[in-house]
SEKOL-945584 format. One record per residue (C-alpha): residue number from 1; x, y, z. Coordinates in nm, 3 decimals. Layout:
@nudren NUM | u X | v Y | w Z
...
end
This chain:
@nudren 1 | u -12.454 | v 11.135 | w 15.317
@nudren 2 | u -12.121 | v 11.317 | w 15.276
@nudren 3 | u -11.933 | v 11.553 | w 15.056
@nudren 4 | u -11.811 | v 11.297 | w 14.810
@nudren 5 | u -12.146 | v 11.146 | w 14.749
@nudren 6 | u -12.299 | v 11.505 | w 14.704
@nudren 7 | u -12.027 | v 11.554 | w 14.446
@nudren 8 | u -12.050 | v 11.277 | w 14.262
@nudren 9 | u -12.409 | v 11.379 | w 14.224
@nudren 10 | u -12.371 | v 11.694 | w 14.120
@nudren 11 | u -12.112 | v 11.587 | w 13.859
@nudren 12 | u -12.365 | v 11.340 | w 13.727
@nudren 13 | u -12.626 | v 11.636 | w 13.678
@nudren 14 | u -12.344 | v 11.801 | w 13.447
@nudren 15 | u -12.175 | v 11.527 | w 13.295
@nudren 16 | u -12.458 | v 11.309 | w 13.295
@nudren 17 | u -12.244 | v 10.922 | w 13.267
@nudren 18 | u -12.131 | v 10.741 | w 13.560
@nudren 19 | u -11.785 | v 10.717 | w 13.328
@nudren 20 | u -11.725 | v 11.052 | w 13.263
@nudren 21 | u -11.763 | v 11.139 | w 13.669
@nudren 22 | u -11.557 | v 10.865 | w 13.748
@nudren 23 | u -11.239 | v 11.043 | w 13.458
@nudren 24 | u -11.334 | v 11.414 | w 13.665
@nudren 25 | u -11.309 | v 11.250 | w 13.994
@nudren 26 | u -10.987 | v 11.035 | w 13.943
@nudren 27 | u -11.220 | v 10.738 | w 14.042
@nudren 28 | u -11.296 | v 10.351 | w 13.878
@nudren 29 | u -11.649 | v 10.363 | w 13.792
@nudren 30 | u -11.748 | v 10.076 | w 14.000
@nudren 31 | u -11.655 | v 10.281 | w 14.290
@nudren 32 | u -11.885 | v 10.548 | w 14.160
@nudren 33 | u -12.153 | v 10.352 | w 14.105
@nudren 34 | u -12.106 | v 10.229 | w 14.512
@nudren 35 | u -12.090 | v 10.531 | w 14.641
@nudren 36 | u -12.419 | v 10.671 | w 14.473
@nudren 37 | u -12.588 | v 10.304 | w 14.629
@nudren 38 | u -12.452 | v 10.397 | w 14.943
@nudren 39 | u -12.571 | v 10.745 | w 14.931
@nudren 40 | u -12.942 | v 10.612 | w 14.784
@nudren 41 | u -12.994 | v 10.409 | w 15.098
@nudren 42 | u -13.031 | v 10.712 | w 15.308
@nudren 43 | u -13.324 | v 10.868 | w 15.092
@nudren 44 | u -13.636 | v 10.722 | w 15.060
@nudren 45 | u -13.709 | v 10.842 | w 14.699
@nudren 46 | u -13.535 | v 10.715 | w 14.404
@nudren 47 | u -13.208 | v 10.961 | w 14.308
@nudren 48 | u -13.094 | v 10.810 | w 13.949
@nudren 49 | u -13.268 | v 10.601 | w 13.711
@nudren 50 | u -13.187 | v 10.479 | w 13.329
@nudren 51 | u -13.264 | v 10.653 | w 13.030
@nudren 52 | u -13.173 | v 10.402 | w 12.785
@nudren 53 | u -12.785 | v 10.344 | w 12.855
@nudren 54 | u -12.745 | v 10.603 | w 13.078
@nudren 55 | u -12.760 | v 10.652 | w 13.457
@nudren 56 | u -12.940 | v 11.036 | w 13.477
@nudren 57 | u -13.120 | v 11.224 | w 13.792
@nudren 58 | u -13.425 | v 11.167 | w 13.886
@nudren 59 | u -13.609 | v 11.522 | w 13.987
@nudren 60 | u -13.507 | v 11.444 | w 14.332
@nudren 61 | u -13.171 | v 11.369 | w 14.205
@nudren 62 | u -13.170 | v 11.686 | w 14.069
@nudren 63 | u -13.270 | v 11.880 | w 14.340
@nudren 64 | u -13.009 | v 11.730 | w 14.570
@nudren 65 | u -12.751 | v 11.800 | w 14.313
@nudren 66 | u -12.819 | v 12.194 | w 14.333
@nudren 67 | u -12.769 | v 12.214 | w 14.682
@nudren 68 | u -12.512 | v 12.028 | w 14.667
@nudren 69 | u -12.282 | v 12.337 | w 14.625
@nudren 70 | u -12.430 | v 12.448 | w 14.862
@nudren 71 | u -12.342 | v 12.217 | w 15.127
@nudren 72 | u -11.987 | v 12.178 | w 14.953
@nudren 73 | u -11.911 | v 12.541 | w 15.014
@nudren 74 | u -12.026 | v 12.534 | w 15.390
@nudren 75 | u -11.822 | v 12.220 | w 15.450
@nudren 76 | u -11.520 | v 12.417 | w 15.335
@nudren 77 | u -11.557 | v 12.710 | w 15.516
@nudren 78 | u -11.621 | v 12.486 | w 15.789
@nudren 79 | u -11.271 | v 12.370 | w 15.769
@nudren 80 | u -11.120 | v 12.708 | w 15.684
@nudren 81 | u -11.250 | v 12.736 | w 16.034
@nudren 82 | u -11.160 | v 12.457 | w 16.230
@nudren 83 | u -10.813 | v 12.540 | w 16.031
@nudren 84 | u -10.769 | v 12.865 | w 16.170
@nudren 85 | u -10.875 | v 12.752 | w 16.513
@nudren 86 | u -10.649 | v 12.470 | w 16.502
@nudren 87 | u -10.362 | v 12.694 | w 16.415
@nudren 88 | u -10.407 | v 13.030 | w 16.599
@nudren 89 | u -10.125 | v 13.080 | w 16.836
@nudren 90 | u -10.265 | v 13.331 | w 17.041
@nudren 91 | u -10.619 | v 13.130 | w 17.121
@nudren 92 | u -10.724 | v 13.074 | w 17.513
@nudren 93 | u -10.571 | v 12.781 | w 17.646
@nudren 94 | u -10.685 | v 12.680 | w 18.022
@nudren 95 | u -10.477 | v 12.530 | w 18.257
@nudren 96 | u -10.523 | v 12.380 | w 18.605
@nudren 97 | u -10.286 | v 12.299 | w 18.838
@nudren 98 | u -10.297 | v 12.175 | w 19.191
@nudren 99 | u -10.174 | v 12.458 | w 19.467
@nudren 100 | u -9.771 | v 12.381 | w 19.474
@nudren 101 | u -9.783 | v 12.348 | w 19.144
@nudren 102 | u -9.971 | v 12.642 | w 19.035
@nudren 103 | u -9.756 | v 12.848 | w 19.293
@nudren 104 | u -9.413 | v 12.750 | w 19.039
@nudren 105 | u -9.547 | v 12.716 | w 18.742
@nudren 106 | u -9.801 | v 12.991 | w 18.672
@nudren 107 | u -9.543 | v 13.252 | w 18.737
@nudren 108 | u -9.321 | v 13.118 | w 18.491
@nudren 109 | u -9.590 | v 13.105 | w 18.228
@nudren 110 | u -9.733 | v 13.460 | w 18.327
@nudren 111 | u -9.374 | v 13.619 | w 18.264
@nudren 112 | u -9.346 | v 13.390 | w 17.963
@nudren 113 | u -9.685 | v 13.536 | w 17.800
@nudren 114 | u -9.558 | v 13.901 | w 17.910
@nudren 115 | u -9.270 | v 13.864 | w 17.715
@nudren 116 | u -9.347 | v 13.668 | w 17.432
@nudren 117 | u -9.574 | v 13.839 | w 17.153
@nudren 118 | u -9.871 | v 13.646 | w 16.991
@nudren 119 | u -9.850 | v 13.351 | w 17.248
@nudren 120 | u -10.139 | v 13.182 | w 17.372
@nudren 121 | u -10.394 | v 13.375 | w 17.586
@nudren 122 | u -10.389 | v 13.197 | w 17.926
@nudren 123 | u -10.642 | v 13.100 | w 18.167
@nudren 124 | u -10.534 | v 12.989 | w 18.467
@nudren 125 | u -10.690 | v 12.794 | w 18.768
@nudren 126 | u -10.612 | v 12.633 | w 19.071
@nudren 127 | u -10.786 | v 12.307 | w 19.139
@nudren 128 | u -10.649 | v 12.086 | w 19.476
@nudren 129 | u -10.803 | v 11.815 | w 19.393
@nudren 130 | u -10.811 | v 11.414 | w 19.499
@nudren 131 | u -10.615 | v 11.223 | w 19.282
@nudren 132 | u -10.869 | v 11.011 | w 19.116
@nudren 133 | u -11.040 | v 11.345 | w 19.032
@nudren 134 | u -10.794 | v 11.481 | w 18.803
@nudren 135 | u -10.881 | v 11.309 | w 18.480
@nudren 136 | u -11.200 | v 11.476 | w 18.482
@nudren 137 | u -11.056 | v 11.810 | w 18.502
@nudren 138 | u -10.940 | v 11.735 | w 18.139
@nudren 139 | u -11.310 | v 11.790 | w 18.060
@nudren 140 | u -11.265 | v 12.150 | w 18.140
@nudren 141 | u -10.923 | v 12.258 | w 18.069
@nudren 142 | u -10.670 | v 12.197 | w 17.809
@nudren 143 | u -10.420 | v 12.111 | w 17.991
@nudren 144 | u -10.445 | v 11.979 | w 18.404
@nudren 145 | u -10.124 | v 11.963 | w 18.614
@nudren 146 | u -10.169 | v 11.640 | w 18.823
@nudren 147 | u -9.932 | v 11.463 | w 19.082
@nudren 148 | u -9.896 | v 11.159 | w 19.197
@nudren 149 | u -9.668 | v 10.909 | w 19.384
@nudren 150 | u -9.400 | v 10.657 | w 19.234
@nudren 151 | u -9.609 | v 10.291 | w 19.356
@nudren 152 | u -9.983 | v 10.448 | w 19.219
@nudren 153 | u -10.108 | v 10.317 | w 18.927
@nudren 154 | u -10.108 | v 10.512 | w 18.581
@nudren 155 | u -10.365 | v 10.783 | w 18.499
@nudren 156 | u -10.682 | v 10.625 | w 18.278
@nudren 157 | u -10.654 | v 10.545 | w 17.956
@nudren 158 | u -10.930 | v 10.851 | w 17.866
@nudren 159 | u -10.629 | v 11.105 | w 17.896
@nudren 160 | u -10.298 | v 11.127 | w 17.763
@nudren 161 | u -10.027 | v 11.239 | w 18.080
@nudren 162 | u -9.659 | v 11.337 | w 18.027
@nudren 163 | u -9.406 | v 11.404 | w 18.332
@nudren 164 | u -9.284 | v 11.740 | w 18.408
@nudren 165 | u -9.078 | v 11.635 | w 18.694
@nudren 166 | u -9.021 | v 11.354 | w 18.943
@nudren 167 | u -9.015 | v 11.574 | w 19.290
@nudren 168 | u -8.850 | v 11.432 | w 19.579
@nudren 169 | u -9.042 | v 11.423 | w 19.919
@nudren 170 | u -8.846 | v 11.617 | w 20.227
@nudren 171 | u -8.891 | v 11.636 | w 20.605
@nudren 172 | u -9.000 | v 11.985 | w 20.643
@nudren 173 | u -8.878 | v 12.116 | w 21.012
@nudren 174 | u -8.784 | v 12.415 | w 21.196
@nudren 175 | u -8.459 | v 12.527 | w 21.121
@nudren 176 | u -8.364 | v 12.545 | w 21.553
@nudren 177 | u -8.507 | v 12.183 | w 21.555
@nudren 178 | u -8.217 | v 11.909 | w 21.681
@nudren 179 | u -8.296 | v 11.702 | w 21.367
@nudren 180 | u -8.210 | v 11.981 | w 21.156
@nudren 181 | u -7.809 | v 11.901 | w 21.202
@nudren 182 | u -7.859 | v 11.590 | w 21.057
@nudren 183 | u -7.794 | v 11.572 | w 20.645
@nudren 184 | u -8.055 | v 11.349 | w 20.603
@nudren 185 | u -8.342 | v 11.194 | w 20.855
@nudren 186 | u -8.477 | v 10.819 | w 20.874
@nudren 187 | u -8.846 | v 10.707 | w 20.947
@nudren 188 | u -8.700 | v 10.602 | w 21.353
@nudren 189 | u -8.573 | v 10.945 | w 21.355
@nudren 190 | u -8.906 | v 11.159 | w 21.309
@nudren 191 | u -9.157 | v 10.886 | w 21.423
@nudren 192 | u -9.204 | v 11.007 | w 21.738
@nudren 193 | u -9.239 | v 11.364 | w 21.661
@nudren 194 | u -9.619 | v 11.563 | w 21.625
@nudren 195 | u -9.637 | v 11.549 | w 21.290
@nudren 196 | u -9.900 | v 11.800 | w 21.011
@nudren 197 | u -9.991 | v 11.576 | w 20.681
@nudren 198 | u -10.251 | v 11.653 | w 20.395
@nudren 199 | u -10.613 | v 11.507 | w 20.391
@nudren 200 | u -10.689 | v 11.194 | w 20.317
@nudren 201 | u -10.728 | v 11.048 | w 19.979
@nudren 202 | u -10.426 | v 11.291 | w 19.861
@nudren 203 | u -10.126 | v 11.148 | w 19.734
@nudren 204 | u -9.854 | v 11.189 | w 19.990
@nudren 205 | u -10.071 | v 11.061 | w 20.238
@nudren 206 | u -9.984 | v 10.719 | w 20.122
@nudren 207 | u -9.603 | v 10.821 | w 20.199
@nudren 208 | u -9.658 | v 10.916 | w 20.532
@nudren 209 | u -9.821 | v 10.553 | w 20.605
@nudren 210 | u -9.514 | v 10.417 | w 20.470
@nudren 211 | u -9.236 | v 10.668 | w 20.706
@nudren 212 | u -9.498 | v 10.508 | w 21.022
@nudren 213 | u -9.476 | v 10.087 | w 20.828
@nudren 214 | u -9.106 | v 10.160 | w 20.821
@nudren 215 | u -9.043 | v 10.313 | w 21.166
@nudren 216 | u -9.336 | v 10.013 | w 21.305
@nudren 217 | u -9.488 | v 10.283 | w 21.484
@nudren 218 | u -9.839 | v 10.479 | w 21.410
@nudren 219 | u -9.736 | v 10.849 | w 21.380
@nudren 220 | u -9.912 | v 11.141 | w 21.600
@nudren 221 | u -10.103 | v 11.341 | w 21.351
@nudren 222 | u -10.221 | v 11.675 | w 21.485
@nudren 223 | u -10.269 | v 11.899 | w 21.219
@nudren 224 | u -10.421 | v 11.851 | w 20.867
@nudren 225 | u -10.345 | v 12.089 | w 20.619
@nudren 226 | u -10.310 | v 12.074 | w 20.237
@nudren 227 | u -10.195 | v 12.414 | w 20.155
@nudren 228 | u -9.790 | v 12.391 | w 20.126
@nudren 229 | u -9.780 | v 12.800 | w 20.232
@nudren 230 | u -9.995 | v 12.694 | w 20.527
@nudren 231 | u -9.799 | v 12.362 | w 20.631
@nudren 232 | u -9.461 | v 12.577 | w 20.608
@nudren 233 | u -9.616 | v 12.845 | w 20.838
@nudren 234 | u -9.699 | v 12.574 | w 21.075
@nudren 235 | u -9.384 | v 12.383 | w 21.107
@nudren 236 | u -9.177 | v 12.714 | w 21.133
@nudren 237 | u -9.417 | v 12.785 | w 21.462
@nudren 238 | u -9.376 | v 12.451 | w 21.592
@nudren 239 | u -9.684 | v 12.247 | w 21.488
@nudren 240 | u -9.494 | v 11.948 | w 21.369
@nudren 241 | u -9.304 | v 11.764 | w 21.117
@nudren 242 | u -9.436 | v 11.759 | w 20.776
@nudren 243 | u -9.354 | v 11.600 | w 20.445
@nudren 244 | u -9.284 | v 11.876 | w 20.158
@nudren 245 | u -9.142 | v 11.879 | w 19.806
@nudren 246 | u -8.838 | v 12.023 | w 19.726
@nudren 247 | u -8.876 | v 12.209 | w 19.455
@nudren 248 | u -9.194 | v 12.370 | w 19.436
@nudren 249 | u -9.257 | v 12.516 | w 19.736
@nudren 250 | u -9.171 | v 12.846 | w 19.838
@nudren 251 | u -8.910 | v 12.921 | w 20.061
@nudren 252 | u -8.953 | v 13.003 | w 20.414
@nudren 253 | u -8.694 | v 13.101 | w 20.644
@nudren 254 | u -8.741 | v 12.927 | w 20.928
@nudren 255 | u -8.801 | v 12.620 | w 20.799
@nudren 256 | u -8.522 | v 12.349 | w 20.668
@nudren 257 | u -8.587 | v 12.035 | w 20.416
@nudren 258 | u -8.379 | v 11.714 | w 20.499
@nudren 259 | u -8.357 | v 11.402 | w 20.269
@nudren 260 | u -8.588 | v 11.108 | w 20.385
@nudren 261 | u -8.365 | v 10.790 | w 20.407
@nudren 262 | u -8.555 | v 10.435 | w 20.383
@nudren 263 | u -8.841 | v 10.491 | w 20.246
@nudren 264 | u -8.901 | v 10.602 | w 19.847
@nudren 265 | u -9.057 | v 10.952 | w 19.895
@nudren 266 | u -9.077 | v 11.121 | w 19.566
@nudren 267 | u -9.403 | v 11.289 | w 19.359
@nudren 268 | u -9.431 | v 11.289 | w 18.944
@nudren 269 | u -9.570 | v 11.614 | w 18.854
@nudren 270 | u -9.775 | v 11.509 | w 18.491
@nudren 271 | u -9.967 | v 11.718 | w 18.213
@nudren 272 | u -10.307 | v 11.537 | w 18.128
@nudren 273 | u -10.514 | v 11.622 | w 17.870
@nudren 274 | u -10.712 | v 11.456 | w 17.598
@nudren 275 | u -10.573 | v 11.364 | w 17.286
@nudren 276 | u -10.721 | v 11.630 | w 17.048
@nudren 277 | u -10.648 | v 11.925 | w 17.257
@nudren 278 | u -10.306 | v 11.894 | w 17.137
@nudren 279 | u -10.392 | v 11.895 | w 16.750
@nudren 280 | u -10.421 | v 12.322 | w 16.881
@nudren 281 | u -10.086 | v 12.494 | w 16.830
@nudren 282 | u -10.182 | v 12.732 | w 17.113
@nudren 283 | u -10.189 | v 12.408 | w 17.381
@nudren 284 | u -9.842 | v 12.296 | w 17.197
@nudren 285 | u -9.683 | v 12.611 | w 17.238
@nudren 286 | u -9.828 | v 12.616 | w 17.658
@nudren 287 | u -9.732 | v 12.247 | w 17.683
@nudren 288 | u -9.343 | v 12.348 | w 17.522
@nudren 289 | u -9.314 | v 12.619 | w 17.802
@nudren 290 | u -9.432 | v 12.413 | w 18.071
@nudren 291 | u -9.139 | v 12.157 | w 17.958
@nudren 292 | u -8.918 | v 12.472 | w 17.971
@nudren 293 | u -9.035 | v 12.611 | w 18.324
@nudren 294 | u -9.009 | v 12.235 | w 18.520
@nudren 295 | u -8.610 | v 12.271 | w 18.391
@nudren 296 | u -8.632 | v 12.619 | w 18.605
@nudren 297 | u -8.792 | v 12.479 | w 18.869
@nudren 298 | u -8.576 | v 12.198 | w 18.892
@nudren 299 | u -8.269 | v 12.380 | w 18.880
@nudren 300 | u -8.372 | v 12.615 | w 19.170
@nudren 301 | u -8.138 | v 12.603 | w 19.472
@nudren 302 | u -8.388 | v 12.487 | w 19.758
@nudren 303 | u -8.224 | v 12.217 | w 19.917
@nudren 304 | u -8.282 | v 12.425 | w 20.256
@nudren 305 | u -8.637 | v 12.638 | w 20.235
end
């Protein structure tokens, strides 16, 4: 049953021909006539039946028909509704992002709300997550910040993903450190160092595995720590070599980035979300700005941190 059957019925109440519905509703009568069979098959009592030449209600009919502005009238305030929800610019939109992420980006968007009247209201929320765990986040939020490395395969098909940025990867080291008057480092050059990597099942775990293929040497792990803040903090005292992106993580003054030569170290930071959360102009206007801030971010001066 739906609102074009229930119309057509009521019509036939008032107009009482199958031809003169079909002139109101800009229809042929044959399509009518199928749409009233289609509509029959899902009651169990009859609807229409003939009075000589003409097609009129049956009681039931009849009784359908009256409610049938009924239901008309709540269908279209149900989309007066969905319309308004659809088109509010200043509705909640949620967005997750993974730590180095959130630690760029929600600023950005926080000063960008301040200053911008009637823009979305925005939840925000840090989830460091595994990578194969970040579709389902779209479950939950409108719109999930998600990284992952250049050789990975794509994200699901169940979520749409667009890329903010393509991050390179850096040797993080203290700034006194004898590698640090190099411009750039190779895998031979840092494979025999300590060194502090994230967990496994993170994504630039896989790079590290490729510095230690490239340099034919297993690397000394001693520290594991996902937290960018944290890693920096434990470089600058020592604790090892680390790999860190260049543009998203905060500065630190002890600590220097240097270029990683030979192997392909770089991150794609991507939006996922589903498909219909973008039909919202609120998530369009919070997408737009996150465009807008990964241009900021990019453009940042941190070539030493």
């Amino acid at each position: 049953m739906n609102e074009r059957q229930l119309r057509i019925l009521r019509e036939l109440g008032e107009l009482g021909s199958v031809t003169a519905v079909a002139e109101a509703l800009l229809m042929t009568p044959s399509a009518v006539s199928q749409q009233l069979r289609l509509l029959q098959r899902s009651i169990t009592v009859p609807l229409t039946e003939r009075e000589g030449r003409r097609l009129v209600l049956t009681d039931a009919g009849q009784a359908l028909a009256a409610v049938a502005i009924e239901v008309a009238t709540a269908l279209a305030r149900a989309r007066h509704v969905i319309d308004d929800f659809i088109d509010q610019p200043d509705a909640e939109v949620g967005v997750a992002a993974f730590h180095s992420a959130a630690s760029a980006f929600f600023p950005l968007l926080i000063r960008w709300r301040a200053a911008t009247p009637g823009c979305p209201r925005l939840s925000l929320a840090d989830e460091d997550v595994a990578r194969d765990v970040f579709p389902r986040l779209t479950r939950d939020y409108d719109l999930v910040l998600a990284h992952h490395l250049d050789h990975e395969p794509p994200w699901p098909d169940t979520v749409s993903s667009i890329t903010l940025l393509r991050e390179p990867l850096d040797i993080a080291m203290p700034a006194d450190h004898p590698l640090a008057a190099k411009q750039h480092v190779t895998p031979h050059d840092v494979a025999d160092q300590p060194w502090i990597t994230v967990h496994d099942g993170f994504p630039l775990m896989s790079t590290v595995d490729a510095i230690a293929a490239a340099a034919n040497r297993r690397l000394d792990i001693v520290h594991r720590i996902n937290e960018f803040a944290v890693v920096a903090e434990t470089v600058a005292a020592g604790g090892g070599l680390a790999l860190m992106p260049r543009w998203t993580t905060r500065p630190h003054p002890a600590v220097v980035l240097r270029p990683l030569r030979g192997v392909h170290a770089r991150r794609h930071i991507d939006v996922l979300h589903r498909p219909e959360r973008m039909a919202r102009r609120a998530v369009r206007m919070t997408f737009g700005e996150l465009r807008r801030a990964a241009v900021t971010i990019k453009n940042r001066d941190t070539v030493e941190v």
